[in-house]
N, CA, C and O atoms as a MOPAC input file, in Angstrom:
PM7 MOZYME 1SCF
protein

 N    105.21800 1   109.47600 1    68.50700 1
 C    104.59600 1   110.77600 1    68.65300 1
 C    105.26800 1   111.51500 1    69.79300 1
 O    105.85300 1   110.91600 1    70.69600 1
 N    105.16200 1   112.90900 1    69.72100 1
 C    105.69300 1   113.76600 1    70.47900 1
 C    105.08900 1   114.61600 1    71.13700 1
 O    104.45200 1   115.40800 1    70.44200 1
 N    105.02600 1   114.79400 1    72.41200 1
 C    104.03500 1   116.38700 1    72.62300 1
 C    104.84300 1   116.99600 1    73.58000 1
 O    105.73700 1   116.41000 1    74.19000 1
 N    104.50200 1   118.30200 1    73.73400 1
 C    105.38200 1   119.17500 1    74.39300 1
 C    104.56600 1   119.24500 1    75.59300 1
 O    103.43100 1   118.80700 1    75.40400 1
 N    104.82100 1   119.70800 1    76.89400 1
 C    103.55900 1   119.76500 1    77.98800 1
 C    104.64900 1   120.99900 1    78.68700 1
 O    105.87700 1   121.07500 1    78.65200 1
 N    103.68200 1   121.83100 1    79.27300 1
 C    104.21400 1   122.90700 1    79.88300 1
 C    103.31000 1   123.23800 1    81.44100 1
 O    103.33600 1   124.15800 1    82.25800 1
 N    102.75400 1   122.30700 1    81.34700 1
 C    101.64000 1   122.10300 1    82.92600 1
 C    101.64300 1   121.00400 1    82.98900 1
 O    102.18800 1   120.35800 1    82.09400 1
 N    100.97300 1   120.30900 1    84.17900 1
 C    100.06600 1   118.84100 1    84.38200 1
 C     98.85200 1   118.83500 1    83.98700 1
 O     98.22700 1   117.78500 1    83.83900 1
 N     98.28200 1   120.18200 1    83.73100 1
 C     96.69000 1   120.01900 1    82.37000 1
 C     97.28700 1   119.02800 1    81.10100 1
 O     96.94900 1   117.90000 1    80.74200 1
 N     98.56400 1   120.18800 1    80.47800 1
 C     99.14500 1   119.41100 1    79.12400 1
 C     98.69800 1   118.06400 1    79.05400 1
 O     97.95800 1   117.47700 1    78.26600 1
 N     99.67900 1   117.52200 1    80.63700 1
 C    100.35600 1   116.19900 1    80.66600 1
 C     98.85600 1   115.14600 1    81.10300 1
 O     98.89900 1   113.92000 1    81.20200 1
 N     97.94600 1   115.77500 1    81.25500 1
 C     96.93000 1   115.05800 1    81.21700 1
 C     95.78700 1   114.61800 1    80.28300 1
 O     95.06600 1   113.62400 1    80.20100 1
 N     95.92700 1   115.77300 1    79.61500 1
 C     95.07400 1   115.42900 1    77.98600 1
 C     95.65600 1   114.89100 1    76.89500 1
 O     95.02900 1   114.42900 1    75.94300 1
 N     97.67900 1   114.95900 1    77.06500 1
 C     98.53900 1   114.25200 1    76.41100 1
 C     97.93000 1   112.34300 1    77.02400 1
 O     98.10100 1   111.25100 1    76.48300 1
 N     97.40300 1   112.63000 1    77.99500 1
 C     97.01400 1   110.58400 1    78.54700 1
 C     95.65300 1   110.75700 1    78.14400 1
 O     95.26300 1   109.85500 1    77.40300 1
 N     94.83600 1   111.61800 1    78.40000 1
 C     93.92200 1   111.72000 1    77.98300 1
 C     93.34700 1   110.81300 1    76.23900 1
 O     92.42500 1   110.04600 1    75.96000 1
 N     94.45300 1   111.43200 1    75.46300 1
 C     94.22700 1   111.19000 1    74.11800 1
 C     94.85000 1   109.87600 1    73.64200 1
 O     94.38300 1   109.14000 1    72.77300 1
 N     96.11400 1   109.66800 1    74.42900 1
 C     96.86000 1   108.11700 1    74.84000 1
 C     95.56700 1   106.87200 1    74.72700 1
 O     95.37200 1   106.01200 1    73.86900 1
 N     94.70400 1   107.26500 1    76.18700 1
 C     94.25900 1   106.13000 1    76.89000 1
 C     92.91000 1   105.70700 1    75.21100 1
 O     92.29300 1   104.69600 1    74.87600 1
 N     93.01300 1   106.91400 1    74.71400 1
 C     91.60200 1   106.53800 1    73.39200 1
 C     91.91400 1   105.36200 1    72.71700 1
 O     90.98300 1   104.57500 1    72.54300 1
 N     93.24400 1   105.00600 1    72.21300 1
 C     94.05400 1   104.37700 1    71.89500 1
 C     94.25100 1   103.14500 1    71.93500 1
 O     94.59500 1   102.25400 1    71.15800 1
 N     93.92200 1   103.27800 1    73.16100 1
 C     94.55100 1   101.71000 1    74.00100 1
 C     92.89900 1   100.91000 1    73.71900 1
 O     91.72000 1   101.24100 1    73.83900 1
 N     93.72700 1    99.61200 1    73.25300 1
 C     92.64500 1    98.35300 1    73.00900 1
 C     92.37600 1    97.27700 1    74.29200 1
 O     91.32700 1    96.63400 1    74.31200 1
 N     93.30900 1    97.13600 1    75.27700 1
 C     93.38200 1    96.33000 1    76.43600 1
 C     93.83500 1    95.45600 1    76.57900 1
 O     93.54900 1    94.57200 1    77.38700 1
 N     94.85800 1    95.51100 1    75.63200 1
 C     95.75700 1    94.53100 1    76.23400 1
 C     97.58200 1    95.13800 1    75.76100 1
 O     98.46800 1    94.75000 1    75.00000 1
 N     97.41800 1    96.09000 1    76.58700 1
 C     99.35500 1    96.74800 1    76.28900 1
 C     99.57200 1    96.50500 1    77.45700 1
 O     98.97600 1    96.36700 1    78.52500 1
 N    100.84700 1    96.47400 1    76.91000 1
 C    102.44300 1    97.12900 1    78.25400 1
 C    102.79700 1    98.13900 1    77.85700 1
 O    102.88800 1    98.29200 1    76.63900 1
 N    103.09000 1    99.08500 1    78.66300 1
 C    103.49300 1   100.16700 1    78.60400 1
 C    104.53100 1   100.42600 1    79.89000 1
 O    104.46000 1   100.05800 1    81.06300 1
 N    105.47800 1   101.17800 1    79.20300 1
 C    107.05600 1   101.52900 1    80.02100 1
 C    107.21100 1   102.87800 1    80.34700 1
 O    107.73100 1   103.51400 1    79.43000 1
 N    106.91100 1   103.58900 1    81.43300 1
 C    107.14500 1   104.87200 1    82.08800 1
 C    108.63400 1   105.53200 1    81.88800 1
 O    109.01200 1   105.91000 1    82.99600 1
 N    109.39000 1   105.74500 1    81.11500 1
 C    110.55500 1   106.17900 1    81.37700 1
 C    111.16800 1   107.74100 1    81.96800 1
 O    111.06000 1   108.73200 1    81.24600 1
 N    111.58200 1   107.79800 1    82.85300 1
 C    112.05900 1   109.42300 1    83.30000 1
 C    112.19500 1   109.30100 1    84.58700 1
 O    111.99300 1   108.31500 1    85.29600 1
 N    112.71900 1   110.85500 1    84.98800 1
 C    113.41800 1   110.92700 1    86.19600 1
 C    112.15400 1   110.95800 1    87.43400 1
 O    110.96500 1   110.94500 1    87.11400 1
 N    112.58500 1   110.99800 1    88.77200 1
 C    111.58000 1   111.40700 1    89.53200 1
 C    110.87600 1   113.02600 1    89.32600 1
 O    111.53800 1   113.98300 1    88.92400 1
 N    109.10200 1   113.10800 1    89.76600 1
 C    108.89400 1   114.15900 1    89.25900 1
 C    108.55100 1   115.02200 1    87.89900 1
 O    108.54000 1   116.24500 1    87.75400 1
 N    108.26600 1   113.93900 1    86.91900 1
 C    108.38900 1   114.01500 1    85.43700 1
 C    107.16100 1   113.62800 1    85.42400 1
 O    107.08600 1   113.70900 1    84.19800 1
 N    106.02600 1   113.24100 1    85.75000 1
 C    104.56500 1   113.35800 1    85.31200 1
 C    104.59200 1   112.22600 1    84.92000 1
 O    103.98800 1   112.04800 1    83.86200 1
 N    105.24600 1   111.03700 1    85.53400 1
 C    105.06100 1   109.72200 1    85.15700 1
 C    103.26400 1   108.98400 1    85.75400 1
 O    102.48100 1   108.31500 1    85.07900 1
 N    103.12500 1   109.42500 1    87.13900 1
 C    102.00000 1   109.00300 1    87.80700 1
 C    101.01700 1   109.74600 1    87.13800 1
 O    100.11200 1   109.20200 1    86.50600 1
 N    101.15400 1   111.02800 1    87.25000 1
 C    100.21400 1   112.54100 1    87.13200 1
 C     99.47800 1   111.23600 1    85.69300 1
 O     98.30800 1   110.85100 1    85.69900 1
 N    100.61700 1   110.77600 1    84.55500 1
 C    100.12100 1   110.32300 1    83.03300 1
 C     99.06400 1   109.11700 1    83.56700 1
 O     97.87700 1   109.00800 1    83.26100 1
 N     99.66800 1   108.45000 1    84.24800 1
 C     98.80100 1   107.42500 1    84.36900 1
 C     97.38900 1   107.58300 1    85.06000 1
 O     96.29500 1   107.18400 1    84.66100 1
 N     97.79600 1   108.43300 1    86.46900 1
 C     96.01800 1   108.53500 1    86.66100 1
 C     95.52000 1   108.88400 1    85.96700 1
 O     94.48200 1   108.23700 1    85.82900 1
 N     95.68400 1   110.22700 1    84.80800 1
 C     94.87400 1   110.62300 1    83.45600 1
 C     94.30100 1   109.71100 1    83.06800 1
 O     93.08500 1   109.89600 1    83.01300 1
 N     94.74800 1   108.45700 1    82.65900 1
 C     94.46500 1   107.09700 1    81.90600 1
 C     93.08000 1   106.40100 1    82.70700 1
 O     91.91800 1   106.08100 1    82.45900 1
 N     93.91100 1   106.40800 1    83.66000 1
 C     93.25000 1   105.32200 1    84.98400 1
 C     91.26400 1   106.23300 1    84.59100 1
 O     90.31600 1   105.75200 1    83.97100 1
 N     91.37100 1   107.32500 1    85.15200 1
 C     90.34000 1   108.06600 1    84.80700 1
 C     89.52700 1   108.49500 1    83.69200 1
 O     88.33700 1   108.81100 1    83.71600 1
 N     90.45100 1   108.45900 1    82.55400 1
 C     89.80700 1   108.52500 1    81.16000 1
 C     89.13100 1   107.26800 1    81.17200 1
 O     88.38000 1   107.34300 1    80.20000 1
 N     89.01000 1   106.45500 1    81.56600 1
 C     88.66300 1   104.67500 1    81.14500 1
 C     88.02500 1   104.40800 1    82.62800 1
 O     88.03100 1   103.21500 1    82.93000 1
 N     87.58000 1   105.12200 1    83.42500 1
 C     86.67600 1   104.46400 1    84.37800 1
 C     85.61200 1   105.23500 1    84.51100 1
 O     85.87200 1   106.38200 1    84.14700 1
 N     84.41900 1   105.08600 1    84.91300 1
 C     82.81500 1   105.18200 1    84.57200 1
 C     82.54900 1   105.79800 1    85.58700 1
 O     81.34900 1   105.98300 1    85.79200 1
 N     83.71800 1   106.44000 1    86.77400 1
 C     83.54800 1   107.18600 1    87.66600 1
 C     84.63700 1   107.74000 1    87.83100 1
 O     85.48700 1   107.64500 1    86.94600 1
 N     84.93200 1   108.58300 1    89.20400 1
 C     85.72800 1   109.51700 1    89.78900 1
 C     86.86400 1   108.79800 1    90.96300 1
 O     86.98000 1   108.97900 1    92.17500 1
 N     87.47900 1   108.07700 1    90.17200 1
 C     88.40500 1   106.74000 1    91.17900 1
 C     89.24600 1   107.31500 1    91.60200 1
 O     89.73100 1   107.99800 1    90.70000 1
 N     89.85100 1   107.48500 1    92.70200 1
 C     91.15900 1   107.82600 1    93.01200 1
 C     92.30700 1   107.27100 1    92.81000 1
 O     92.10000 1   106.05800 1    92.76300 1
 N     93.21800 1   107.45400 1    92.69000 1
 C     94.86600 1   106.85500 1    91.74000 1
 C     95.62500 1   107.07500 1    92.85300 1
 O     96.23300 1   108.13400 1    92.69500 1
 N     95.84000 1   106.63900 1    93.76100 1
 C     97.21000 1   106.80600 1    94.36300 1
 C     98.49100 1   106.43100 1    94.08300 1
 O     98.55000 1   105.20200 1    94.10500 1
 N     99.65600 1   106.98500 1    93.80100 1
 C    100.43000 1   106.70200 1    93.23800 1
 C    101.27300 1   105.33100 1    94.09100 1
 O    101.53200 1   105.44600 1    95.28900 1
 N    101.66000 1   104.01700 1    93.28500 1
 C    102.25600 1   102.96000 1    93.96600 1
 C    103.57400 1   102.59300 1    94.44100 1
 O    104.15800 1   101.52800 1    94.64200 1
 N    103.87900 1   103.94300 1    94.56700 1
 C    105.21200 1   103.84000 1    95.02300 1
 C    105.37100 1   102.74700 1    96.42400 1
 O    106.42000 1   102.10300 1    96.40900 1
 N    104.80000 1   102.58800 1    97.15100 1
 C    104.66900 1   102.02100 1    98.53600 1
 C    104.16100 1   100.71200 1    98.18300 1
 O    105.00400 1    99.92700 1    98.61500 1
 N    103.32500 1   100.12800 1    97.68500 1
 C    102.45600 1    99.12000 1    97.40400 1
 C    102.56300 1    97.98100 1    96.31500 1
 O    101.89800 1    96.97200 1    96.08100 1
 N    103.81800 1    98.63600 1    95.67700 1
 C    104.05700 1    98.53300 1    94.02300 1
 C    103.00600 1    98.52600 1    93.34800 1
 O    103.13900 1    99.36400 1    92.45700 1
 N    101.64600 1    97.83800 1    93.26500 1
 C    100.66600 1    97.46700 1    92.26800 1
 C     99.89000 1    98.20500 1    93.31600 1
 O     99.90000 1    98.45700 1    94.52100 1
 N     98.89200 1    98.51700 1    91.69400 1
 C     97.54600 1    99.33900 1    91.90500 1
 C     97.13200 1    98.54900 1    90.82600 1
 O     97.89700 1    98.29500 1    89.89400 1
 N     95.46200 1    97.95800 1    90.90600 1
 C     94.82700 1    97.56400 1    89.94800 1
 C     93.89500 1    98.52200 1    89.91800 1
 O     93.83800 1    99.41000 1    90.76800 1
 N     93.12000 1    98.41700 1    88.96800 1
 C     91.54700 1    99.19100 1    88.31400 1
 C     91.13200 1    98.75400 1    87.64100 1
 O     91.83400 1    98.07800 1    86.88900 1
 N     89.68100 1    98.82400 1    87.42200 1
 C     88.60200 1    98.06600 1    86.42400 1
 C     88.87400 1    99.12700 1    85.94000 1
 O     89.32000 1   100.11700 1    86.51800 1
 N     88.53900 1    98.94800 1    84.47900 1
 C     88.24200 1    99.84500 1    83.31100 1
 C     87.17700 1    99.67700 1    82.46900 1
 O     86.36200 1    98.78200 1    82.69300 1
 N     87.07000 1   100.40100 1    81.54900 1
 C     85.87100 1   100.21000 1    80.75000 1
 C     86.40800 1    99.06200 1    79.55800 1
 O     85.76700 1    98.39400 1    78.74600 1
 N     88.22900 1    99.18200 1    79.91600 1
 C     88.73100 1    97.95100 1    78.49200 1
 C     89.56000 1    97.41200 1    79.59300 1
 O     90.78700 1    97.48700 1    79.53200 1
 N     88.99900 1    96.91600 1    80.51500 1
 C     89.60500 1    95.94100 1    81.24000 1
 C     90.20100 1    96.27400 1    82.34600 1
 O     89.87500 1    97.38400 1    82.76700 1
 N     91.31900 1    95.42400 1    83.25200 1
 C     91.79900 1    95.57100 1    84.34500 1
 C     93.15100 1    96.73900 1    83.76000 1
 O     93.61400 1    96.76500 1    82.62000 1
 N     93.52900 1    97.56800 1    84.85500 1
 C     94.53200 1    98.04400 1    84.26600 1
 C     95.58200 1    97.78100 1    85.67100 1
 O     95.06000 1    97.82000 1    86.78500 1
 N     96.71500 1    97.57900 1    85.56800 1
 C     97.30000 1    97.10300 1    86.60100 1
 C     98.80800 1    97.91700 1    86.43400 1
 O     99.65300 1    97.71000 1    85.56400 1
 N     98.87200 1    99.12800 1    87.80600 1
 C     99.98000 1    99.95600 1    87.61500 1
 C    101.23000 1    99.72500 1    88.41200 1
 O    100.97500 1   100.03900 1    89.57400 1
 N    102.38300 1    99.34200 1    88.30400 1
 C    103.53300 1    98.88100 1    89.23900 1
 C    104.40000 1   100.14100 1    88.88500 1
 O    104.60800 1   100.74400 1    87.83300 1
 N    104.78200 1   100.28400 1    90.05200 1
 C    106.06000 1   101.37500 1    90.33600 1
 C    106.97000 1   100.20200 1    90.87600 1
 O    106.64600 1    99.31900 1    91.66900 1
 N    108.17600 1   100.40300 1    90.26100 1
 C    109.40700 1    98.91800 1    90.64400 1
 C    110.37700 1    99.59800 1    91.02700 1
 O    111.42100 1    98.99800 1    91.28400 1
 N    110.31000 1   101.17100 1    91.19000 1
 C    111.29400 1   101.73700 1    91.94800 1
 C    112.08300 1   101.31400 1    92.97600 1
 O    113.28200 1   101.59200 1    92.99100 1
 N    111.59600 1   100.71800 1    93.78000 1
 C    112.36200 1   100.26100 1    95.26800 1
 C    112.53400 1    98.55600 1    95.37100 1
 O    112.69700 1    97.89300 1    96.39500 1
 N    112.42000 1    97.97200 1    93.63400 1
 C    112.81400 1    96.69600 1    93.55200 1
 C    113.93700 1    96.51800 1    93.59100 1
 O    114.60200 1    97.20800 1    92.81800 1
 N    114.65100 1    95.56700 1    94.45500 1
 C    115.72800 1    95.47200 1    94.54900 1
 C    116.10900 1    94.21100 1    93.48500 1
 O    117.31600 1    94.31300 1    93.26400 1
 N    115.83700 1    93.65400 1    93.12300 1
 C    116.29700 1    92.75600 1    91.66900 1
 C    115.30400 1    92.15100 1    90.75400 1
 O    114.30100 1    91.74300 1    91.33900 1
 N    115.31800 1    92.02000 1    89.73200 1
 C    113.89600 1    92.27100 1    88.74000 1
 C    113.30100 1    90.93300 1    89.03700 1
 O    112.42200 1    90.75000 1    88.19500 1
 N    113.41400 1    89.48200 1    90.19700 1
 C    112.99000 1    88.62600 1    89.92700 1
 C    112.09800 1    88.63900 1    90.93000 1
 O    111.47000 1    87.61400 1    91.19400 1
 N    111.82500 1    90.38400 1    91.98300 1
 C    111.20700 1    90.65300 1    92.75200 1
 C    109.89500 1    90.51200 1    92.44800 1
 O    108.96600 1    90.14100 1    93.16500 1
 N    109.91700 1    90.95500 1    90.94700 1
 C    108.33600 1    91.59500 1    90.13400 1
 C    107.73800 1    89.95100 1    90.16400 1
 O    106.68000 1    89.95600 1    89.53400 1
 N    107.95200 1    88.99200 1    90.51500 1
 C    106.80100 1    87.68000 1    90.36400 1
 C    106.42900 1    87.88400 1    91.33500 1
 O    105.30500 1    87.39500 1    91.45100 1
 N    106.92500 1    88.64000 1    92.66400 1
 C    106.62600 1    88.25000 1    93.71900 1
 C    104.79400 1    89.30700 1    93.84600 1
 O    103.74800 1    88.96400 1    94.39600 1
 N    105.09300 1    90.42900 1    93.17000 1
 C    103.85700 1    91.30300 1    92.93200 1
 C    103.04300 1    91.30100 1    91.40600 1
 O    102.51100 1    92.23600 1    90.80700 1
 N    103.15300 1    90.13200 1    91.11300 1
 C    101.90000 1    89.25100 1    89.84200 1
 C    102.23100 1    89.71800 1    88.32800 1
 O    101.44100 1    89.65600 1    87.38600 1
 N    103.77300 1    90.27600 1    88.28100 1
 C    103.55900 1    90.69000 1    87.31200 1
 C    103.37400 1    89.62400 1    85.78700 1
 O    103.17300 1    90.21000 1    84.72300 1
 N    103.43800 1    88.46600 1    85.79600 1
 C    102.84900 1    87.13200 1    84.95800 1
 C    101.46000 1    87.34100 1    84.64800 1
 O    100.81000 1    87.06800 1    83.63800 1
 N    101.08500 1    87.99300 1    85.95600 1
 C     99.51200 1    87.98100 1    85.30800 1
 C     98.99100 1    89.56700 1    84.76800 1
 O     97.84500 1    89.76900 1    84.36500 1
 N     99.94400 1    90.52100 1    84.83500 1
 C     99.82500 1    91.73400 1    84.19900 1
 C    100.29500 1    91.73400 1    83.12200 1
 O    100.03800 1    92.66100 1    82.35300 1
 N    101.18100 1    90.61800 1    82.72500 1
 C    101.49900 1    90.77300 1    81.49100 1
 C    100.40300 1    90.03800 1    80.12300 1
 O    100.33300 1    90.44300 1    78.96300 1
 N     99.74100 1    89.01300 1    80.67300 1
 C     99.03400 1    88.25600 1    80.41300 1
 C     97.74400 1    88.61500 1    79.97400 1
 O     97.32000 1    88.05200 1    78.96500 1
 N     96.60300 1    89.97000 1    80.90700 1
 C     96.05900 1    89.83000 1    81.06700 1
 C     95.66200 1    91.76800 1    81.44700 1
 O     96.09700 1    92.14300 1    82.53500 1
 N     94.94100 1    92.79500 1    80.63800 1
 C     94.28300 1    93.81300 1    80.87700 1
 C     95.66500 1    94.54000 1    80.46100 1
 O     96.41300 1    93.76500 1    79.86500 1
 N     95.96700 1    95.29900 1    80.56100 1
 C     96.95500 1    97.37200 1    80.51600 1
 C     97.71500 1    97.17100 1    81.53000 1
 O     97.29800 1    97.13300 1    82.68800 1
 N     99.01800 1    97.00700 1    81.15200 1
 C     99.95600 1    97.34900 1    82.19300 1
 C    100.73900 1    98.37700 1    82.39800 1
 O    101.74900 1    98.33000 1    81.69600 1
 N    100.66600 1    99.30900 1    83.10100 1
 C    101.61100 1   100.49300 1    83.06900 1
 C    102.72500 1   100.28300 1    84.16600 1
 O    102.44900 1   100.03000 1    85.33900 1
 N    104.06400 1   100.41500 1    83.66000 1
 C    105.26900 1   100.27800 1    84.59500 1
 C    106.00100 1   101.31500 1    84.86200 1
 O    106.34700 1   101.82700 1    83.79700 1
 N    106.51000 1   102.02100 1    85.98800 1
 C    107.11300 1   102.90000 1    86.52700 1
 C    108.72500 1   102.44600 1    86.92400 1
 O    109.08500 1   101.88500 1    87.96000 1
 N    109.35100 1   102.76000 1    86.06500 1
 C    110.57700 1   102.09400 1    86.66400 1
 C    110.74300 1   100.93300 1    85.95200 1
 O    110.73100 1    99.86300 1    86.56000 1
 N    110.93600 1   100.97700 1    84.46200 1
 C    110.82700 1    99.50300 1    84.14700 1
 C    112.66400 1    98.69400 1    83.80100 1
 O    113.01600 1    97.55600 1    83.49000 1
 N    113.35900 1    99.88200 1    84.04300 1
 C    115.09500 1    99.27600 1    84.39900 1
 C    115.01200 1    98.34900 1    85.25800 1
 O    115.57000 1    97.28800 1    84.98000 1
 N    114.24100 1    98.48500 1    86.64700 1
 C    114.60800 1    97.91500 1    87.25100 1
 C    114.15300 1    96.35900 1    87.17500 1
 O    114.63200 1    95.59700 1    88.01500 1
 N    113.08500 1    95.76100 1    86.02600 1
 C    113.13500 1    94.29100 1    85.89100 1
 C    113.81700 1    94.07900 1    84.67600 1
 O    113.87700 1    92.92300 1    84.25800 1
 N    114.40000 1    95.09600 1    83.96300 1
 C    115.57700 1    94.68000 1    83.53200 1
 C    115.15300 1    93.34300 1    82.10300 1
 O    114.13900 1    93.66700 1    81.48400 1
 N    115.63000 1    92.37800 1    81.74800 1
 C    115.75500 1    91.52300 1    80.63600 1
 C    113.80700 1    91.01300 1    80.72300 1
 O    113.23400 1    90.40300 1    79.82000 1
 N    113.17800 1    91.45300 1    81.97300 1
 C    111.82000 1    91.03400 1    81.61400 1
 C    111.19000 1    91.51800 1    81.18700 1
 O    110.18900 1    90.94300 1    80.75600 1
 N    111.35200 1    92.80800 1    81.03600 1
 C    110.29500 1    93.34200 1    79.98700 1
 C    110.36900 1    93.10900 1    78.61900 1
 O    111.41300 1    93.16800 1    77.96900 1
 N    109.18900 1    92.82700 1    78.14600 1
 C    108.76500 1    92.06500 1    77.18900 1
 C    109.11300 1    92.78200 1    76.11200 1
 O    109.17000 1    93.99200 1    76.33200 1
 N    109.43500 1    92.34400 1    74.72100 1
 C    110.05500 1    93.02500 1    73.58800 1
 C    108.86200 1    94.21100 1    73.04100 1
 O    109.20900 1    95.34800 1    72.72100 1
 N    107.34000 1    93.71900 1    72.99200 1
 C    106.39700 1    94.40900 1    72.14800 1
 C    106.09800 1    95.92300 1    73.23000 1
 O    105.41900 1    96.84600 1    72.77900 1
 N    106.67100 1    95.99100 1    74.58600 1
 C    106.44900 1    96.89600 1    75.21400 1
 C    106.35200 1    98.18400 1    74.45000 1
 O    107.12900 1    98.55100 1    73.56900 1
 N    105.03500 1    98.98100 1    75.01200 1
 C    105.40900 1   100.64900 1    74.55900 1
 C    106.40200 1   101.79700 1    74.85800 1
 O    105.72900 1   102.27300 1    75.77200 1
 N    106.74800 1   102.05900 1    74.83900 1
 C    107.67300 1   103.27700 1    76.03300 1
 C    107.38300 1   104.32900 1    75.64700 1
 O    107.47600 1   104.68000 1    74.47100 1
 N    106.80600 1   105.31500 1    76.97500 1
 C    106.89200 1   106.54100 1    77.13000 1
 C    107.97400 1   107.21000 1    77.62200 1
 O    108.79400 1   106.69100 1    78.38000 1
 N    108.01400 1   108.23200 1    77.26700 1
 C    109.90700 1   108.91800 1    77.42300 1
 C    109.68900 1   110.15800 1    77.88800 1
 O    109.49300 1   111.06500 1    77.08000 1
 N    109.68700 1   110.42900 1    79.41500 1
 C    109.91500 1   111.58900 1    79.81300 1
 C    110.98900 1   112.14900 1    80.11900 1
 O    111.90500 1   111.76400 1    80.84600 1
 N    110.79500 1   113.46000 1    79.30000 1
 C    112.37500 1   114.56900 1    79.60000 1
 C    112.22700 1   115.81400 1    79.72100 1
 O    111.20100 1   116.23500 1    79.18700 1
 N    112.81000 1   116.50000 1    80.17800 1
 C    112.86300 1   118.26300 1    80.40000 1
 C    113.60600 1   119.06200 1    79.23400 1
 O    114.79800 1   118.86600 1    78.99400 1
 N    113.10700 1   119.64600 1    78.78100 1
 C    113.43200 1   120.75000 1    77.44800 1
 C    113.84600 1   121.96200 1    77.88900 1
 O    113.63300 1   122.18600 1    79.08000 1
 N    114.44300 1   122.90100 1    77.17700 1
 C    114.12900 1   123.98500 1    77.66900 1
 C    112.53500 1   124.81300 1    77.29500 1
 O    112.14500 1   125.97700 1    77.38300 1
 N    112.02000 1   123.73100 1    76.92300 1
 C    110.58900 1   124.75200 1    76.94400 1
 C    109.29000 1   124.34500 1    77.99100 1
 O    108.27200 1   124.93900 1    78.34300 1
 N    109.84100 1   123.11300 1    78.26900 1
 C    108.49700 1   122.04800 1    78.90000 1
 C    109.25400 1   120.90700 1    79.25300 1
 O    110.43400 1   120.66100 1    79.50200 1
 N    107.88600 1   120.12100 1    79.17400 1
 C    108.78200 1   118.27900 1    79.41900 1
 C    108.26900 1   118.27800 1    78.19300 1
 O    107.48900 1   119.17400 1    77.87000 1
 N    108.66900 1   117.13700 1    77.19400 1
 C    108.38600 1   116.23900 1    76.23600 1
 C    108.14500 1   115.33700 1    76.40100 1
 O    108.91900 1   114.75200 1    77.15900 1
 N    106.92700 1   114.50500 1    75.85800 1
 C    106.71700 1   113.38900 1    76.39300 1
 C    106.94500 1   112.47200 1    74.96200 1
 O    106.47900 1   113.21600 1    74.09900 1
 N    107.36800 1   111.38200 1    74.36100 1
 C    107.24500 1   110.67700 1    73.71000 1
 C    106.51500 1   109.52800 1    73.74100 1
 O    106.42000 1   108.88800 1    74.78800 1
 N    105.93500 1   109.15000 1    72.63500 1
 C    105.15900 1   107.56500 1    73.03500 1
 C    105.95600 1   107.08400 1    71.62300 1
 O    105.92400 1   107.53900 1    70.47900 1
 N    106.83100 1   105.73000 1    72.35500 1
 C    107.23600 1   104.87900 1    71.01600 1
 C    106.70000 1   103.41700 1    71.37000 1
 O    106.90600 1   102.66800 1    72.32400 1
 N    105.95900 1   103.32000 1    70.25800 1
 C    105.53200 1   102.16600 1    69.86300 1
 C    106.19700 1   101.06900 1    68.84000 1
 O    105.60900 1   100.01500 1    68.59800 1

């Protein structure tokens, strides 16, 4: 699927309608440049699926962010500033893969570990908007 987004409203009811979707137990692959509504998508999610008003800080610093959800744990890694993909055991990703919604930011950088059934989202700039793709 394809949608066009021309705000961060778009790009939020584009996760909005995503997160309906989700059964609780995916991987999902962030793809795009910095600045592309990779986080903006995920807190949408994070928030569509929690029973309150949670705050999302984006994990650039922390790598992992977990959250309860209403379909489980959702567990968000930004691997941006991984310096080699055998970093990601060191921040649980065995048990994100295993276990609740995983959303990955940066998923080049673990490289041969990401798992084959992964989703990927595909962010890019158009000349009209960003496009967001979801391939499943």
């Amino acid at each position: 699927m394809k949608y066009l987004t021309t705000c961060e409203d778009d790009t939020i009811q584009c996760a909005k309608a995503f997160a309906q979707h989700l059964k609780g137990h995916e991987l999902v692959a962030l793809d795009g440049t910095l600045g592309m509504g990779k986080t903006v998508f995920v807190r949408a999610v994070i928030q569509a699926l929690s029973d309150k008003n949670v705050e999302v800080p984006s994990p650039t610093f922390t790598l992992l962010q977990t959250y309860d959800t209403i379909k489980g744990t959702i567990y968000h890694f930004d691997f941006y500033r991984l310096k080699s993909p055998e970093e990601a055991f060191e921040i649980g990703i065995e048990d994100a893969f295993s276990d609740g919604i995983c959303f990955m930011e940066w998923p080049e950088k673990i490289g041969s570990l990401l798992p084959p059934n992964t989703i990927h989202i595909v962010f890019e700039n158009t000349p009209n908007g960003r496009q967001i793709e979801i391939k499943d």
